[in-house]
NUKOL-520372 format. One record per residue (C-alpha): residue number from 0; residue in one letter; x, z, y. Coordinates in nm, 3 decimals, padded with zeros to 5 digits. Each point is the difference from the previous one (the first is absolute). Example, Ala and Ser with C-alpha at 12.3 -4.5 7.8 and 13.67 -1.06 7.14 Angstrom:
BEGIN
<site><pos>0</pos><code>A</code><u>01.230</u><w>00.780</w><v>-00.450</v></site>
<site><pos>1</pos><code>S</code><u>00.137</u><w>-00.066</w><v>00.344</v></site>
This chain:
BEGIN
<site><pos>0</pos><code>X</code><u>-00.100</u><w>00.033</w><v>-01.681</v></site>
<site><pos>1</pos><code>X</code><u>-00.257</u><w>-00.258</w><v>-00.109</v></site>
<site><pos>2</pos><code>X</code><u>-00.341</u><w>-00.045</w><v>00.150</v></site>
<site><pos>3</pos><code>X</code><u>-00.261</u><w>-00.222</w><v>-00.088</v></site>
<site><pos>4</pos><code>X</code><u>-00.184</u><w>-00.192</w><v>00.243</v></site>
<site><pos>5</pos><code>X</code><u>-00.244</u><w>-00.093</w><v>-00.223</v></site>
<site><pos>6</pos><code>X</code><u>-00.018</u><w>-00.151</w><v>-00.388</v></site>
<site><pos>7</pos><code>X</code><u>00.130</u><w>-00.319</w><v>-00.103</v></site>
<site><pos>8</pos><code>X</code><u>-00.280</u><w>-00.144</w><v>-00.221</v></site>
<site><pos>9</pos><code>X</code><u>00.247</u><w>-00.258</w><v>-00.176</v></site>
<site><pos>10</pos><code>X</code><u>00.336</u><w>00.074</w><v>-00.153</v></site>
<site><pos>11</pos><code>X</code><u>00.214</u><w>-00.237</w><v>00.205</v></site>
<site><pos>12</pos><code>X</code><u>00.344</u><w>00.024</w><v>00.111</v></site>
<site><pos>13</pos><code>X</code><u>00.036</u><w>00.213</w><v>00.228</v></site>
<site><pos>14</pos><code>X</code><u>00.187</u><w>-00.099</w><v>00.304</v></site>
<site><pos>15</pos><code>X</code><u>00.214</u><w>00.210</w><v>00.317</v></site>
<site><pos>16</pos><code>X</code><u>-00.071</u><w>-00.035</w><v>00.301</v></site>
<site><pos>17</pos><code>X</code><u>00.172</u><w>00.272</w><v>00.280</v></site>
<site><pos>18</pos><code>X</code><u>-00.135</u><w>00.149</w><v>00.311</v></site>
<site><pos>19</pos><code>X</code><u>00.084</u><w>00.249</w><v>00.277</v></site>
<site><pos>20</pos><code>X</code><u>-00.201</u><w>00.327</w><v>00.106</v></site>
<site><pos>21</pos><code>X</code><u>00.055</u><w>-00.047</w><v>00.386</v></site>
<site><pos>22</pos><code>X</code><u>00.054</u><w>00.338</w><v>00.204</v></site>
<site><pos>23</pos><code>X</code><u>00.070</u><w>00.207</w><v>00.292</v></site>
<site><pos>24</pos><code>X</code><u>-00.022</u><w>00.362</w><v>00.130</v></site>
<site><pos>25</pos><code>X</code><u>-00.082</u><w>00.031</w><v>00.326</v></site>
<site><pos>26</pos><code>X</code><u>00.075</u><w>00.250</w><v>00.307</v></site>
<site><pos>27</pos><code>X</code><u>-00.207</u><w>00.255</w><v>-00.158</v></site>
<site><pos>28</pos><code>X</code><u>00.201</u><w>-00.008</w><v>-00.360</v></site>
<site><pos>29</pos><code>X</code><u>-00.307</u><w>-00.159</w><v>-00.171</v></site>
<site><pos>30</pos><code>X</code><u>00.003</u><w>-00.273</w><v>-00.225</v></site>
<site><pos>31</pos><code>X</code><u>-00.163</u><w>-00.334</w><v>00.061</v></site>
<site><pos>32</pos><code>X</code><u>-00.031</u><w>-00.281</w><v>-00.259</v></site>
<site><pos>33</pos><code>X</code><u>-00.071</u><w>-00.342</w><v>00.071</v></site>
<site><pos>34</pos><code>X</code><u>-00.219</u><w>-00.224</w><v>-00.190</v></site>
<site><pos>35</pos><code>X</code><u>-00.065</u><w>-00.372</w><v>00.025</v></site>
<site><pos>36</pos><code>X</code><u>-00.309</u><w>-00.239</w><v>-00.107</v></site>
<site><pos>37</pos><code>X</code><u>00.057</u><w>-00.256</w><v>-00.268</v></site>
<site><pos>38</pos><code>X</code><u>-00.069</u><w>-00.316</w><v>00.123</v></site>
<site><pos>39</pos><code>X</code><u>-00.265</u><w>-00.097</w><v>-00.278</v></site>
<site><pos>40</pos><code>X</code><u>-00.232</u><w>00.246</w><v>-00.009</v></site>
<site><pos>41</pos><code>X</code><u>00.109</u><w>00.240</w><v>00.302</v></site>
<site><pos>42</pos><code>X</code><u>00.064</u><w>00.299</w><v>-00.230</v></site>
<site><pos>43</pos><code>X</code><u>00.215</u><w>00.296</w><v>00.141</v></site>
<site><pos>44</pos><code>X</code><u>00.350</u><w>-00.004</w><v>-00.191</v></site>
<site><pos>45</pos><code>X</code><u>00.361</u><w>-00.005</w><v>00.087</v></site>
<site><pos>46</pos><code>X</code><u>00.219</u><w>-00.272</w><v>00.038</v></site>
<site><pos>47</pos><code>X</code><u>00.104</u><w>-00.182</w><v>-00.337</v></site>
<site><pos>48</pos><code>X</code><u>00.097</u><w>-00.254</w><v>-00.186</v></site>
<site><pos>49</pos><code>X</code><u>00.198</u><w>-00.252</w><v>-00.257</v></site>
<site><pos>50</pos><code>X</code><u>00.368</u><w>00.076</w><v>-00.102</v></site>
<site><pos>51</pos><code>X</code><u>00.254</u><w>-00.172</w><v>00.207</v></site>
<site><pos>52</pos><code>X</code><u>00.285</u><w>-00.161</w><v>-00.117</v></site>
<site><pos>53</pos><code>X</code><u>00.319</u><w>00.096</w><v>00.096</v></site>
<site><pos>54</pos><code>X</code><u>-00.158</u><w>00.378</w><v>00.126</v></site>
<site><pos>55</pos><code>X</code><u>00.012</u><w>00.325</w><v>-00.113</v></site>
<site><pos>56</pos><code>X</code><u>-00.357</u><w>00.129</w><v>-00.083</v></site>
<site><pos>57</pos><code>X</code><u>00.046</u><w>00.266</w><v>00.257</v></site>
<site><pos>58</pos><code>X</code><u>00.100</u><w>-00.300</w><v>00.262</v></site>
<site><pos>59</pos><code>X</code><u>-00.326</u><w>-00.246</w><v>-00.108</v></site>
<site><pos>60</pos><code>X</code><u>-00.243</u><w>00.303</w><v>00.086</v></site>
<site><pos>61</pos><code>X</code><u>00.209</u><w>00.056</w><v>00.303</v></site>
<site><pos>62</pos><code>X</code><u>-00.058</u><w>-00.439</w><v>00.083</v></site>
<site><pos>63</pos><code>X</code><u>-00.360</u><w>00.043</w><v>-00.100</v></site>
<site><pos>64</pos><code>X</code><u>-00.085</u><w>00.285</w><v>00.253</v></site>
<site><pos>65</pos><code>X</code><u>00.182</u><w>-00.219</w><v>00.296</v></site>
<site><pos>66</pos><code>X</code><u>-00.181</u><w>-00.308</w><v>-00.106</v></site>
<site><pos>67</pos><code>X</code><u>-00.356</u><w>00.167</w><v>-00.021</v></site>
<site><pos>68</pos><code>X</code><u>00.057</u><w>00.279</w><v>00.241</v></site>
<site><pos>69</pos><code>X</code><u>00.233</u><w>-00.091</w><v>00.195</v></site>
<site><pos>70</pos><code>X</code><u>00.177</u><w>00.373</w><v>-00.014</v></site>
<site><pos>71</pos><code>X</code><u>00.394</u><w>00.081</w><v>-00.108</v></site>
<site><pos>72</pos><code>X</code><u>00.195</u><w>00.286</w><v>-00.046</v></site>
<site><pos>73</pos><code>X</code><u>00.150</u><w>00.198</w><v>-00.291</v></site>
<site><pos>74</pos><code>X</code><u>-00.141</u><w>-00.082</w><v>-00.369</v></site>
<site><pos>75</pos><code>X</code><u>00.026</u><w>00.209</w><v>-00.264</v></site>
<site><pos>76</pos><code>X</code><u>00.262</u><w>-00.023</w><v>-00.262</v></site>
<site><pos>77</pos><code>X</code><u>-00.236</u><w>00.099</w><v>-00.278</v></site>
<site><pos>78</pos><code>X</code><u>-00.362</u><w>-00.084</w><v>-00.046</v></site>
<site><pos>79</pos><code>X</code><u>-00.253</u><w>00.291</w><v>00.057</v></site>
<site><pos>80</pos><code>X</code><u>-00.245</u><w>-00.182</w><v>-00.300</v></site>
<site><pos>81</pos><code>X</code><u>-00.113</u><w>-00.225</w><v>-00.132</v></site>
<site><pos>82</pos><code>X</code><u>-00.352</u><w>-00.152</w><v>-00.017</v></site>
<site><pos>83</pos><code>X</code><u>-00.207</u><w>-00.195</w><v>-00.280</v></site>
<site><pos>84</pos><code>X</code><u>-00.244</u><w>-00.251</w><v>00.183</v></site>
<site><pos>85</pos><code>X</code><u>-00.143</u><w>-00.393</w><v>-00.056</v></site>
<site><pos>86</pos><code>X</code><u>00.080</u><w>-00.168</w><v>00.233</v></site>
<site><pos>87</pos><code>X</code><u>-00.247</u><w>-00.290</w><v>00.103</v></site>
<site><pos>88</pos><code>X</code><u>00.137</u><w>-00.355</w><v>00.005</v></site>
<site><pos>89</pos><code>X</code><u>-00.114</u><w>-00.250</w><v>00.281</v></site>
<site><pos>90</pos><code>X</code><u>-00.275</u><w>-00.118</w><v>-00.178</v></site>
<site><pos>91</pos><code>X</code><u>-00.160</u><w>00.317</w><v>00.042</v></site>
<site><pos>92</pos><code>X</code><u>-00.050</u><w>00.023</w><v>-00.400</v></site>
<site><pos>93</pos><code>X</code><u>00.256</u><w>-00.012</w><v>-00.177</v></site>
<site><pos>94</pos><code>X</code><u>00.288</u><w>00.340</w><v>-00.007</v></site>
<site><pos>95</pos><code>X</code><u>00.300</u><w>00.083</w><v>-00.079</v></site>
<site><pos>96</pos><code>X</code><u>00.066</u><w>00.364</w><v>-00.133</v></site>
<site><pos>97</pos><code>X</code><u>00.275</u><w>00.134</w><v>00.207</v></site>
<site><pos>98</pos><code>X</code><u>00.230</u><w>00.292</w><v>00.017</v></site>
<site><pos>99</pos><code>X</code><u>00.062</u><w>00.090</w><v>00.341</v></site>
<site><pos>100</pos><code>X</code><u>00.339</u><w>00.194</w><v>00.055</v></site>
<site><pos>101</pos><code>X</code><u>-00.029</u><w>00.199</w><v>00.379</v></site>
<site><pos>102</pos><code>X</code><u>00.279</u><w>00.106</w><v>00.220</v></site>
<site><pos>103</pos><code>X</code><u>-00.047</u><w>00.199</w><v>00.301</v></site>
<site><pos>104</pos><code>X</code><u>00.102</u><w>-00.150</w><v>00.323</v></site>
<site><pos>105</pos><code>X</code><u>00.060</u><w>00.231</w><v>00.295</v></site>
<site><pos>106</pos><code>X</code><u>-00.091</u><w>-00.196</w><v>00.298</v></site>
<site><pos>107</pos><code>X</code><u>00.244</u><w>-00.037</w><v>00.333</v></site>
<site><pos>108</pos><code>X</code><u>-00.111</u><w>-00.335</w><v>00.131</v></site>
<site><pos>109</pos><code>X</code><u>-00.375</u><w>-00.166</w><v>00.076</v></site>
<site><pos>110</pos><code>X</code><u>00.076</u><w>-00.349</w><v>00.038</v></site>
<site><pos>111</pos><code>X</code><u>-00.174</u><w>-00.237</w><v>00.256</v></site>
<site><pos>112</pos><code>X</code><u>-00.051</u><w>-00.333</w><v>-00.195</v></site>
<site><pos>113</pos><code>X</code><u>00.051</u><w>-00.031</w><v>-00.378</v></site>
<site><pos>114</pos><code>X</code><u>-00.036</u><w>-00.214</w><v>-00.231</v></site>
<site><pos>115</pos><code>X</code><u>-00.384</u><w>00.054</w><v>-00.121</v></site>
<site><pos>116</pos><code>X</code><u>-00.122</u><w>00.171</w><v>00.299</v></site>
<site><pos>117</pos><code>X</code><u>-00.364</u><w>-00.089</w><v>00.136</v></site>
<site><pos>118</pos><code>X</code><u>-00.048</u><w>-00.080</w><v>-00.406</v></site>
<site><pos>119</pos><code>X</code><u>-00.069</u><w>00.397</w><v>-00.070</v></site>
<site><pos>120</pos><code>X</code><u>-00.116</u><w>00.338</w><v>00.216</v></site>
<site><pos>121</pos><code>X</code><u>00.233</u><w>00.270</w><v>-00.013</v></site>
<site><pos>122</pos><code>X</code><u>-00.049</u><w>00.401</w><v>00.027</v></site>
<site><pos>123</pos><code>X</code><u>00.197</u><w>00.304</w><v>00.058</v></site>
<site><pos>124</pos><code>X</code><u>-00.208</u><w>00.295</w><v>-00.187</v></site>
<site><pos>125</pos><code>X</code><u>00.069</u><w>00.346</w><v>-00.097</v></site>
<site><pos>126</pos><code>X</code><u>00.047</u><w>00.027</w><v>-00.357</v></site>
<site><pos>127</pos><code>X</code><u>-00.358</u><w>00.148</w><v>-00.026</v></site>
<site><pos>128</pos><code>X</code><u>-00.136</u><w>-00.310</w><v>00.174</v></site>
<site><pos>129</pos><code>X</code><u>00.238</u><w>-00.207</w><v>-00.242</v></site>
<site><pos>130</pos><code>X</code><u>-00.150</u><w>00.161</w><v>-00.271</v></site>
<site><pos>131</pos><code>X</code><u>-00.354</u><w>-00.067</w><v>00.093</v></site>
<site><pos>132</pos><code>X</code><u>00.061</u><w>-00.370</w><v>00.106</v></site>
<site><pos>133</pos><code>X</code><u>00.225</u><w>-00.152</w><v>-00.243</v></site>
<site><pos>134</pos><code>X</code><u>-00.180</u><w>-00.189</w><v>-00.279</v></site>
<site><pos>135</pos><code>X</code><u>00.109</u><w>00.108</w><v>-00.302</v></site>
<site><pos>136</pos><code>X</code><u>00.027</u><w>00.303</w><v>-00.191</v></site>
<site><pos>137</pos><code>X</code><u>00.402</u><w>-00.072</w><v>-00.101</v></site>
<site><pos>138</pos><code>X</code><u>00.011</u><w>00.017</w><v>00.355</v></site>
<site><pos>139</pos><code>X</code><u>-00.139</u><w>00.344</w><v>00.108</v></site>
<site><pos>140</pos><code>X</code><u>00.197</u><w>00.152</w><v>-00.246</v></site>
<site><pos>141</pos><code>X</code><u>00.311</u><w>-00.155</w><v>00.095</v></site>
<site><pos>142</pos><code>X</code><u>-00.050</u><w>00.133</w><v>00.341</v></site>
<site><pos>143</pos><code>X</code><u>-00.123</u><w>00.344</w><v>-00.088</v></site>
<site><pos>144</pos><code>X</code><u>00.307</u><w>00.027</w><v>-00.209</v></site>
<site><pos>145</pos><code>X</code><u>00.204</u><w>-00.160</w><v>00.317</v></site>
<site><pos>146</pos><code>X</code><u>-00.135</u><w>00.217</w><v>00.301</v></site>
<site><pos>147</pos><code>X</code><u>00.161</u><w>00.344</w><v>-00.104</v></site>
<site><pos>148</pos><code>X</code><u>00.350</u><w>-00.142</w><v>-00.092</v></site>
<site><pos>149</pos><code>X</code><u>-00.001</u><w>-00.173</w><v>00.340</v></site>
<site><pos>150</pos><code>X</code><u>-00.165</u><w>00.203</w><v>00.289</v></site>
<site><pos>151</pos><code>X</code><u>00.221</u><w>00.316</w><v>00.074</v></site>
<site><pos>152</pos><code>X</code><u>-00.039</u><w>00.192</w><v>00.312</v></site>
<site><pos>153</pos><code>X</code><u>00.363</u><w>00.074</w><v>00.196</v></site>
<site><pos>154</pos><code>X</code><u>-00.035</u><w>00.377</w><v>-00.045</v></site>
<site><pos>155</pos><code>X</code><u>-00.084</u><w>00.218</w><v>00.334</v></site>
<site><pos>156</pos><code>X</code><u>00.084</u><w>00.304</w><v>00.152</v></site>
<site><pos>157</pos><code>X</code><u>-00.295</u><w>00.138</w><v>-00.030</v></site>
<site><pos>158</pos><code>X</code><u>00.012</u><w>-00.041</w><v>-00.395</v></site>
<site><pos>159</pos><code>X</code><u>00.216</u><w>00.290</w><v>-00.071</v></site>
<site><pos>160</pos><code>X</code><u>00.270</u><w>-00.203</w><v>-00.119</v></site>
<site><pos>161</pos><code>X</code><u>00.342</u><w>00.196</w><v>00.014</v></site>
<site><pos>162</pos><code>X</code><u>00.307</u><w>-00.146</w><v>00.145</v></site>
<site><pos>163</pos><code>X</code><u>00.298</u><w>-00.056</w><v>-00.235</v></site>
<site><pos>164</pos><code>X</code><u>00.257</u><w>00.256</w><v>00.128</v></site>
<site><pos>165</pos><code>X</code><u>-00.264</u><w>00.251</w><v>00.153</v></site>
<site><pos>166</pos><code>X</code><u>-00.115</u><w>00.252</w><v>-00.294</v></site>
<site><pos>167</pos><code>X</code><u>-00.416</u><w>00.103</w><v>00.071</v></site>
<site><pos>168</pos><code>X</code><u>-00.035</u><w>-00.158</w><v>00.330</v></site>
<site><pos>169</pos><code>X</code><u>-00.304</u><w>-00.256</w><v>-00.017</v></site>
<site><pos>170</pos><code>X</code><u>-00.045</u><w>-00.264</w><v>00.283</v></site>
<site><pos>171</pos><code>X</code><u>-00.330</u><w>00.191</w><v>00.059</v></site>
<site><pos>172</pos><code>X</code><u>00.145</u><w>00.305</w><v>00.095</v></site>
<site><pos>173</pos><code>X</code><u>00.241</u><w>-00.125</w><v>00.289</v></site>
<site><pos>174</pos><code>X</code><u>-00.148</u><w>00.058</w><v>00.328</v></site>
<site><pos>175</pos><code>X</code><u>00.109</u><w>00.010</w><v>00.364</v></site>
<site><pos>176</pos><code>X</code><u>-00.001</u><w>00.358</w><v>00.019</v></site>
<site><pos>177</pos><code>X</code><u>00.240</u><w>00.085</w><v>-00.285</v></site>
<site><pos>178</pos><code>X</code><u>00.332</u><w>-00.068</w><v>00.077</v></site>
<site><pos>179</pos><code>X</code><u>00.199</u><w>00.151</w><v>-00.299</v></site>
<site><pos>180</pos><code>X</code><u>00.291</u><w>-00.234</w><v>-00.077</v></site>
<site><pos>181</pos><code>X</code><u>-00.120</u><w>-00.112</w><v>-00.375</v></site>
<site><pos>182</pos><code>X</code><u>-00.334</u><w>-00.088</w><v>00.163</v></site>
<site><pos>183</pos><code>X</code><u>00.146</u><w>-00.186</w><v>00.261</v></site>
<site><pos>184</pos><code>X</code><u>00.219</u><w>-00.193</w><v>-00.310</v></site>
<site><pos>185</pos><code>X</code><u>-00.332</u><w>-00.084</w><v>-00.160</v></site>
<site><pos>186</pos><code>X</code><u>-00.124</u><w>-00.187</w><v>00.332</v></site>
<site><pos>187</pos><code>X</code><u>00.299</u><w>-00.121</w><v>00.095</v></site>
<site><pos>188</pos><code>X</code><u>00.046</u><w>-00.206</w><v>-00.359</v></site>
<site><pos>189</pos><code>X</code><u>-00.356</u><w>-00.066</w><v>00.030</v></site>
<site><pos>190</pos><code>X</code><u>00.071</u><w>-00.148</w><v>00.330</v></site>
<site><pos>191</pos><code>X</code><u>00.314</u><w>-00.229</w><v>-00.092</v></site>
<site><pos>192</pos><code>X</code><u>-00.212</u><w>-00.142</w><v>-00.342</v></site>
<site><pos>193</pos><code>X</code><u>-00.204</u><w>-00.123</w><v>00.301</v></site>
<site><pos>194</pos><code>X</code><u>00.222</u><w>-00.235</w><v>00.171</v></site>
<site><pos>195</pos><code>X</code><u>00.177</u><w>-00.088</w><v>-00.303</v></site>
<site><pos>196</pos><code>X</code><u>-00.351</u><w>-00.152</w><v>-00.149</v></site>
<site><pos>197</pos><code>X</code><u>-00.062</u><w>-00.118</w><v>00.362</v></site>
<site><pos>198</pos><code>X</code><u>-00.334</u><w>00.225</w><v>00.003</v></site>
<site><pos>199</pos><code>X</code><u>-00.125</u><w>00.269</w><v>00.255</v></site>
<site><pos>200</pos><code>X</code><u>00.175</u><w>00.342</w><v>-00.151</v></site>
<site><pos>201</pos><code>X</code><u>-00.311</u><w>00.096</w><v>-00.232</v></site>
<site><pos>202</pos><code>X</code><u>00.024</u><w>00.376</w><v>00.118</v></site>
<site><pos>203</pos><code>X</code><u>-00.260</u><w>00.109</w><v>00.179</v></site>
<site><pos>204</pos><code>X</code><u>00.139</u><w>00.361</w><v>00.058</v></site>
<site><pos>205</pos><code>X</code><u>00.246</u><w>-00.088</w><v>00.258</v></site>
<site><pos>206</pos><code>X</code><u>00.303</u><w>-00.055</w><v>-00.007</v></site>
């Protein structure tokens, strides 16, 4: 997937650059995305940056999200898009047209100290609010495209989702007062995907 992020008025070589989408799902299944200012202009993006040598592209979006962020955890082994932008030099004139190649990073630690913190604020948003805050257009789209793939709901009793093993027995239909042995089954697995996920049994009948 490409995006644009905005034309490149001169035909230049274009150069890669690799960054990470940063996220998390929280204790309510839903997906939050975090962005980070640039240090320039204090534009919403996500982390990013030069090739390193010696890493994987996967592995520099995973250093550039710890170095501007300050977050680790589990990066993607194949980029989610990619992104046309120019990216403005130091000068503040001149650009660079860049291809930026993204890889989702699924967050498990929130560091303390890293290396460029104090040097950029940092955000956690729901993918709406990333939508409506990040800068550029290449952006949105990338996490429109992003937000269904990543933010599924555990399923619930209360769904009418049918046990495996149990023919026409939904989780909504077990309750306290029906004791017949296949509805009892139902719960019962219900109750055991509960502690095997470490989560309260999601059943609300009663098992």
């Amino acid at each position: 997937m490409l995006l644009s992020m905005g034309a490149t008025s001169e035909q230049r070589p274009v150069r890669v650059q690799y960054g990470a989408l940063p996220y998390r799902v929280d204790k309510d299944r839903s997906l939050e995305i975090l962005l980070v200012t640039s240090r320039g202009r204090g534009r919403w993006i996500i982390p990013k940056g030069w090739p390193i040598k010696g890493m994987k592209p996967a592995k520099s979006a995973a250093r550039e999200a710890y170095e501007e962020a300050g977050v680790r955890g589990s990066i993607g082994g194949k980029a989610i898009g990619r992104i046309r932008h120019d990216k403005i030099l130091s000068d503040g004139e001149s650009f660079v047209p860049c291809e930026l190649v993204v890889y989702s990073l699924k967050v498990k630690r929130q560091l303390k100290k890293w290396p460029e913190a104090g040097q950029r604020e940092l955000r956690w948003l729901s993918s709406v609010q990333a939508e409506e805050l990040a800068d550029d257009e290449g952006l949105w789209n990338l996490i429109r495209d992003f937000a269904p793939k990543a933010d599924r709901k555990r399923p619930s009793c209360t769904t009418g989702e049918q046990h495996r093993g149990v023919q026409n027995v939904p989780h909504a239909k077990v309750r306290p007062d029906n004791f017949a042995p296949r509805y009892l089954s139902a719960c019962f697995l219900c109750f055991l995907r509960g502690i095997l996920g470490n989560k309260k049994p999601a059943c609300k009948g009663g098992f």
